[in-house]
Structures are given as structure tokens and as C-alpha cells.
C-alpha positions as a printed Julia matrix, in Angstrom:
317×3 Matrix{Float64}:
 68.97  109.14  -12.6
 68.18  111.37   -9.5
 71.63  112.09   -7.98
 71.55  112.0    -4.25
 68.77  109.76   -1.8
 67.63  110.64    1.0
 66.66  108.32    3.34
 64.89  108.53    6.64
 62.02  107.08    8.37
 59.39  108.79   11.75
 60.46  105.85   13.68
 63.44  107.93   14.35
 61.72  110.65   15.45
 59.92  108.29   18.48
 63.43  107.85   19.97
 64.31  110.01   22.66
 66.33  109.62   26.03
 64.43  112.37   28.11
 64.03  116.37   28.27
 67.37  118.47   28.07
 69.07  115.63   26.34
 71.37  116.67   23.55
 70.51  113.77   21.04
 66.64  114.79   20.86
 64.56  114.12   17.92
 64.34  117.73   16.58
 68.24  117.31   15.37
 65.79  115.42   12.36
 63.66  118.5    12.31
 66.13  121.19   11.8
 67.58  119.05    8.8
 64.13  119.08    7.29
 63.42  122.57    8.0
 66.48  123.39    6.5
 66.6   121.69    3.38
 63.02  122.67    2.63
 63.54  126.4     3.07
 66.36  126.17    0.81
 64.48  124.25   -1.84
 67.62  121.31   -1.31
 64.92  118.64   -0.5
 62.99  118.44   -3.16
 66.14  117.86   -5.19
 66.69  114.72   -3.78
 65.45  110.86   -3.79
 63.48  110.53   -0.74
 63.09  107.27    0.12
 61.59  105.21    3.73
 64.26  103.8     5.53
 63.21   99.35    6.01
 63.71   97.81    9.4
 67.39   95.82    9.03
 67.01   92.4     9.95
 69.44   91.04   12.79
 71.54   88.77   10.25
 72.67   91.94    8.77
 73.1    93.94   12.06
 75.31   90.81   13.38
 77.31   91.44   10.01
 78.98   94.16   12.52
 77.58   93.06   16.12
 77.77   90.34   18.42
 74.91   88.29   18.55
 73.89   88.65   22.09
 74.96   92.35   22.07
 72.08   92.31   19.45
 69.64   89.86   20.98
 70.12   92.48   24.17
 68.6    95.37   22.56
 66.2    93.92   21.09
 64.93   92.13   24.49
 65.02   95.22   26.25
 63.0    96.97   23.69
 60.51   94.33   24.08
 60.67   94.75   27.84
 59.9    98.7    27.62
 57.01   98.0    25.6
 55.77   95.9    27.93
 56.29   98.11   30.79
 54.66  101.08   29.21
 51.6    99.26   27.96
 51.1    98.5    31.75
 52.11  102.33   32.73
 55.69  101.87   33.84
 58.46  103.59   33.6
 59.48  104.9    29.82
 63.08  104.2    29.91
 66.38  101.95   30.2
 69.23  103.33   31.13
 72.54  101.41   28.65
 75.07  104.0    29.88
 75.46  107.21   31.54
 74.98  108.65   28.2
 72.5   106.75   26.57
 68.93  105.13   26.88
 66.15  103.38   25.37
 62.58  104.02   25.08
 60.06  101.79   23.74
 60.39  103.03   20.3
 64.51  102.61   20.37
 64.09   98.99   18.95
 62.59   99.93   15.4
 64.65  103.52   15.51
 68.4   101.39   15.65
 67.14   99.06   12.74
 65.12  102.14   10.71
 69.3   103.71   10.89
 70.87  100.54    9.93
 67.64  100.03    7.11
 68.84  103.26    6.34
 72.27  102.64    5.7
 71.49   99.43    3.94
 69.14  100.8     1.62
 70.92  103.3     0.44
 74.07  100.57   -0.2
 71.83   98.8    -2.42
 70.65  101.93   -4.53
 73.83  102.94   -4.86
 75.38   99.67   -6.09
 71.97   99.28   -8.47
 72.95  102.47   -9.5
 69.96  104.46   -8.76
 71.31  106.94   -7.43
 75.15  108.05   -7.06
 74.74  108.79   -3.74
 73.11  109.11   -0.33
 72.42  110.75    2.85
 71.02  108.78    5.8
 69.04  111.18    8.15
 68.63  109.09   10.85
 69.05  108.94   14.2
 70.11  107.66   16.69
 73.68  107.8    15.79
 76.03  104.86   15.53
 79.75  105.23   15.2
 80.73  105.02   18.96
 78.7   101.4    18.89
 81.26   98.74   19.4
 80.8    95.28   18.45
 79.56   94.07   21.36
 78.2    97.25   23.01
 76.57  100.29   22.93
 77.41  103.75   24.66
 78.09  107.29   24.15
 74.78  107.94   22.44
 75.09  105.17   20.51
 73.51  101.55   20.09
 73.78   99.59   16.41
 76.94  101.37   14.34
 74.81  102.07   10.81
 77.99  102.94    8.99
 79.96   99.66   10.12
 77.1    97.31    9.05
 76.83   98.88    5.68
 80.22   98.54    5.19
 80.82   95.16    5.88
 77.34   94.33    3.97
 78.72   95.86    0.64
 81.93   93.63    1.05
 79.48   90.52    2.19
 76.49   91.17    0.0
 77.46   92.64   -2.9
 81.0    91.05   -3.26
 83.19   94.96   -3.07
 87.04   93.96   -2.46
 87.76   97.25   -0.8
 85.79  100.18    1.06
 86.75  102.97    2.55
 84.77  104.57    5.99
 85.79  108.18    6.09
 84.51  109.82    9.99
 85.05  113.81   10.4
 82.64  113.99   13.8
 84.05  115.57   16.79
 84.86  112.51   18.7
 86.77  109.53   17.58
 84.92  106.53   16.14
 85.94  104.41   18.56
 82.97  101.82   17.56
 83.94  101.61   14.56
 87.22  101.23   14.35
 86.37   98.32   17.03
 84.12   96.53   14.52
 86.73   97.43   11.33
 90.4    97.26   13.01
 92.68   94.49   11.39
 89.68   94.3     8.32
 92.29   94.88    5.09
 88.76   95.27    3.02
 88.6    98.42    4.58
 90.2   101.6     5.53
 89.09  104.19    7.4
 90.61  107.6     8.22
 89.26  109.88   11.22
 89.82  113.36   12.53
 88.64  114.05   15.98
 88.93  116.21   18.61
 91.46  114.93   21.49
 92.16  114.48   24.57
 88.24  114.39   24.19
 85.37  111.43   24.43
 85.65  108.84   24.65
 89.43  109.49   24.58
 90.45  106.35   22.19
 92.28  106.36   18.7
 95.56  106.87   19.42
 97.18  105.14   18.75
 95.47  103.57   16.43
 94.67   99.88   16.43
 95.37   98.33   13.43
 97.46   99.59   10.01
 93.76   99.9     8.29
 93.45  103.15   10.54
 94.48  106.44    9.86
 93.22  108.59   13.04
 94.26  112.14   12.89
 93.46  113.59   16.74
 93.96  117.42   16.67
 93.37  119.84   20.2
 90.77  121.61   20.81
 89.88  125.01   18.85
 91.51  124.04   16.06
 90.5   125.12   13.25
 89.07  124.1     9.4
 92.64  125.59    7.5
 94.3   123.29   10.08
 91.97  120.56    9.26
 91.66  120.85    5.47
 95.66  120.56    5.5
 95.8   117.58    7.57
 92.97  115.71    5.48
 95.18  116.93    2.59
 98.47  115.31    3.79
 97.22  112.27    5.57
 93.76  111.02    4.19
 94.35  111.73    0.45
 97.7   109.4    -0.4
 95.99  106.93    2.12
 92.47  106.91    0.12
 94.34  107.25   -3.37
 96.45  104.05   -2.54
 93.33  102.39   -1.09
 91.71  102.79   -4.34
 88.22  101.99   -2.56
 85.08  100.81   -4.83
 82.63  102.28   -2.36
 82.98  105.37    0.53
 80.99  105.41    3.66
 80.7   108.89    5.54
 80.01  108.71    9.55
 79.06  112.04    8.87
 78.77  114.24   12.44
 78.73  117.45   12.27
 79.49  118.66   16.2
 83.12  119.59   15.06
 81.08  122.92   14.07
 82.29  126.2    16.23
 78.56  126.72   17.18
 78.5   123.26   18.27
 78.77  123.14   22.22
 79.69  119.57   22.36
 83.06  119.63   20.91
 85.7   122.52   21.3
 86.7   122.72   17.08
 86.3   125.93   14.8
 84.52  124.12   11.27
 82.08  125.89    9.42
 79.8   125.22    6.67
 82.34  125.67    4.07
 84.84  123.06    5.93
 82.06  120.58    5.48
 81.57  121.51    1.77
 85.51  121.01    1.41
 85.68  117.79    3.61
 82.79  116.68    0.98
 84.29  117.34   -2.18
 87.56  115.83   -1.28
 86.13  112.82   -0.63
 83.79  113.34   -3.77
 87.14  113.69   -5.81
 88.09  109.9    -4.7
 84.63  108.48   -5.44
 84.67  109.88   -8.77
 88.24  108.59   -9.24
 87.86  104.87   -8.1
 84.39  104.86   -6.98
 82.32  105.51   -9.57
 81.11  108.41   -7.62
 79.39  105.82   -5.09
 79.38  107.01   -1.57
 76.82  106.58    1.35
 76.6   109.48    3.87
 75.18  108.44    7.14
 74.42  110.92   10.19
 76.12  111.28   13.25
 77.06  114.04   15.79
 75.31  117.45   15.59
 73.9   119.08   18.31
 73.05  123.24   17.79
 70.17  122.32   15.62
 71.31  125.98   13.39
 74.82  124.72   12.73
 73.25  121.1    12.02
 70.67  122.05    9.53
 73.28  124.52    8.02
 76.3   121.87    7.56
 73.87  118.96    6.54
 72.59  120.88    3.64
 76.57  121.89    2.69
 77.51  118.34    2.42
 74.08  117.5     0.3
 74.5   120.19   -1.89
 78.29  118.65   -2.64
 77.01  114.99   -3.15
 74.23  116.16   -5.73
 76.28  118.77   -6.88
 73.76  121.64   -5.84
């Protein structure tokens, strides 16, 4: 059994939100460039990312939130097939072109997949390289980057699909997972812990909204021996009571101290930490299965660096 999928798809690739913005599509190529040099890729399962369908992305979203997107993807299509303009603004952060539509279900596919691998046991793991990113998605809304929330769906499809009784969604990117916790809050299937930067975007998550949450907000510049001994203290006992049969990762990696985004000091080696910790749990209650899906990450260096840190952890490079 190969150890570790990989999952992506070029659809990905197609959506973009303009020159100069931060969430481009070569954040995919500086992952690939990266794992190739280092001879990580072909370690792994690569695998195409499917297009979700909508009754699995309304697992997580509102109907009409979904039946939105998908009209205005439609719309854009239409408008560029007669020359129009290529974009839709959602938020001041975040657009649409006229490949968004199959990009948002290619991430969700993604995550999806890679939940039914694992559980077939294919594969112990994965890592969804996909983009765009999902966790500040909110049931009924996108923003901050963010449209469908990949790692909310898959969680709530491995407790609806595949019958789990508890999973655990573990988020270490610089800003809070406010989508998610949305979608998740009150949910006693699941538990997820956070550490973000705060006061910081979209300043949410504390305090937090439900028991299931355990948000750990830290100030800016901190750094990964702060970090690595507040994971220590308050995710472990949280995760080791949980006792979860599957881990999701909203894995973003703009809490780096390249990363101009976020104001935090992790390296590589925080990431490879972060990792194994949560590797330690899988193993424990798991068996081993986790699904790593991307997030934040925006100096493509740092990205391609601290992506293949946390693969070489999950296939134990």
C-alpha cells in the first residue's frame, strides 16, 4: 500500500482572481516544483481530483449559497464566450472567473476522494493540493478567498457516508477558520482545535462558539516554541479525549515568517512538528487515517518548502 495520495486536478490551476492577487495559481506550481526537485513526488499516490456533486457540497452548505455559485459560474461563461468581462466580484477579497465553478468542486472532489481512499484503505493518508482554499467558507457564504469549505464537507461526508462516530478537524493557518467552525460549531461528531494569529482576519474565534472548539489565538510574531507548547497543552488532552476515528488538516501554511500575509515566526520544522503530533493521534485512535487539505500560503518559497515538511511526515519520508 502506497502511503500518502496526492490529489489535485489543472482545473485548479484555471482559477484566478486577477494580476497581483495573492491566491494565484502558481501557489500549485511551487508545490510541484518543489516536491519534484526533492524527489518527494514521485513517492506519493497521485491521483485526479472528481468534480463533487452538489448533494455532497450541501452536506456543509446551504443550498442556495450553492445553487449561487454555481449560477454565477454559468453566467461568466456566458459572458466570456460573448467577450465580456472575465470576472465576479463575491467580496472585497475574492472573485470568480469562468473556470471557478469546476475549480471549488475539483477541491471538494479532492477532499472527498481522498476520504474514500483512506477509509478503503488505500492509502493511510492524503494531501489535497488544491486550490482555491476553503476554510473561511461559511455555510451560507463565501469570502476571504474562499468559496466551498473542502475540509468541512469531507468531514461531515465521513460521518454521513461512511458511518465515523467522531472526527476531528485540526486548522494551524494564520487566520482563524471562521468557516468552519460556522459549518461544525455545536456538531459533538466533531472537534476541531485552531491556532491563529489574532487580533487578525477575519477577527472571529474568540470566544469560541460552541464546546466542540478549541481556538487557541496567539499575537502576532509569535513564535513556533510558543506554538508547539500551546498545541502541547491545549490540543493534545482535547484530541486524546476525543479519541477521533478520522483527522482532517485545513492545512495553511501563511503562519510561515517568510509569509507576508500573517505576522507569525513558523518554519519548516514547526510544520514537521505540528504534523507528527497530529500523526501520533492518528496512529493512536485513527488507524493512522488523516486527510490533509490546502489552505493559506502565499511566498511561493516558504509554501513549497512547508508543504513538502508536512508530506514527508504523513509518508514518513
Amino acid at each position: 500500500m502506497t502511503k500518502t495520495g496526492y490529489f489535485t486536478h489543472a482545473d485548479c490551476r484555471r482559477h484566478e482572481m486577477g494580476p497581483g492577487h495573492p491566491e494565484c495559481p502558481e501557489r500549485l506550481d511551487a508545490i510541484e516544483d518543489r516536491l519534484l526537485a526533492t524527489g518527494v513526488s514521485g513517492l506519493l499516490e497521485r491521483r485526479e481530483a472528481p468534480l463533487a456533486s452538489s448533494d455532497d457540497i450541501e452536506l456543509a452548505h446551504d443550498k442556495l449559497h450553492v445553487a449561487a455559485m454555481r449560477g454565477m459560474g454559468d453566467e461568466l461563461a456566458d459572458q466570456i464566450s460573448a467577450g465580456g468581462r472575465p470576472y465576479a466580484q463575491i467580496d472585497p477579497d475574492t472573485s470568480m472567473n469562468p473556470h471557478t465553478w469546476n475549480a471549488i468542486r475539483r477541491g471538494a472532489g479532492a477532499a472527498l476522494a481522498a476520504t474514500d481512499a483512506v477509509m478503503a484503505g488505500e492509502m493511510e493518508n492524503a494531501f489535497c493540493a488544491v486550490r482555491p482554499p476553503g476554510h473561511h467558507a461559511c455555510r451560507d457564504r463565501a469570502m476571504g478567498f474562499c468559496i466551498f469549505n473542502n475540509v468541512a464537507i469531507a468531514a461531515l461526508y465521513a460521518l454521513e457516508r461512511h458511518g465515523l462516530k467522531r472526527v476531528a478537524v485540526v486548522d494551524f493557518d494564520v487566520h482563524h477558520g471562521n468557516g468552519t467552525e460556522d459549518i461544525l460549531a455545536g456538531d459533538d461528531r466533531v472537534l476541531m482545535v485552531g491556532i491563529f494569529q489574532s487580533p487578525f482576519y477575519p477577527g472571529s474565534g474568540y470566544p469560541p462558539l460552541a464546546s466542540n472548539m478549541v481556538n487557541l489565538p496567539v499575537p502576532a510574531y509569535t513564535k513556533g516554541m510558543a506554538i508547539r507548547e500551546l498545541i502541547e497543552q491545549e490540543w493534545m488532552p482535547r484530541l486524546e479525549a476525543f479519541k477521533p476515528e478520522m483527522i482532517f488538516i485545513s492545512a495553511g501554511f501563511d503562519a510561515h515568517r517568510e509569509d507576508d500575509l500573517g505576522q507569525l515566526g513558523l518554519v519548516e520544522q514547526d510544520y514537521a512538528w505540528i504534523t507528527e503530533r497530529i500523526k501520533s493521534v492518528a496512529r493512536k485512535y485513527s488507524k493512522g487515517r488523516i486527510v490533509s487539505s490546502l489552505e493559506g500560503g502565499y511566498n511561493l518559497s516558504a509554501l513549497g518548502r512547508s508543504v513538502e515538511a508536512h508530506i514527508r511526515v504523513l509518508a514518513d519520508l
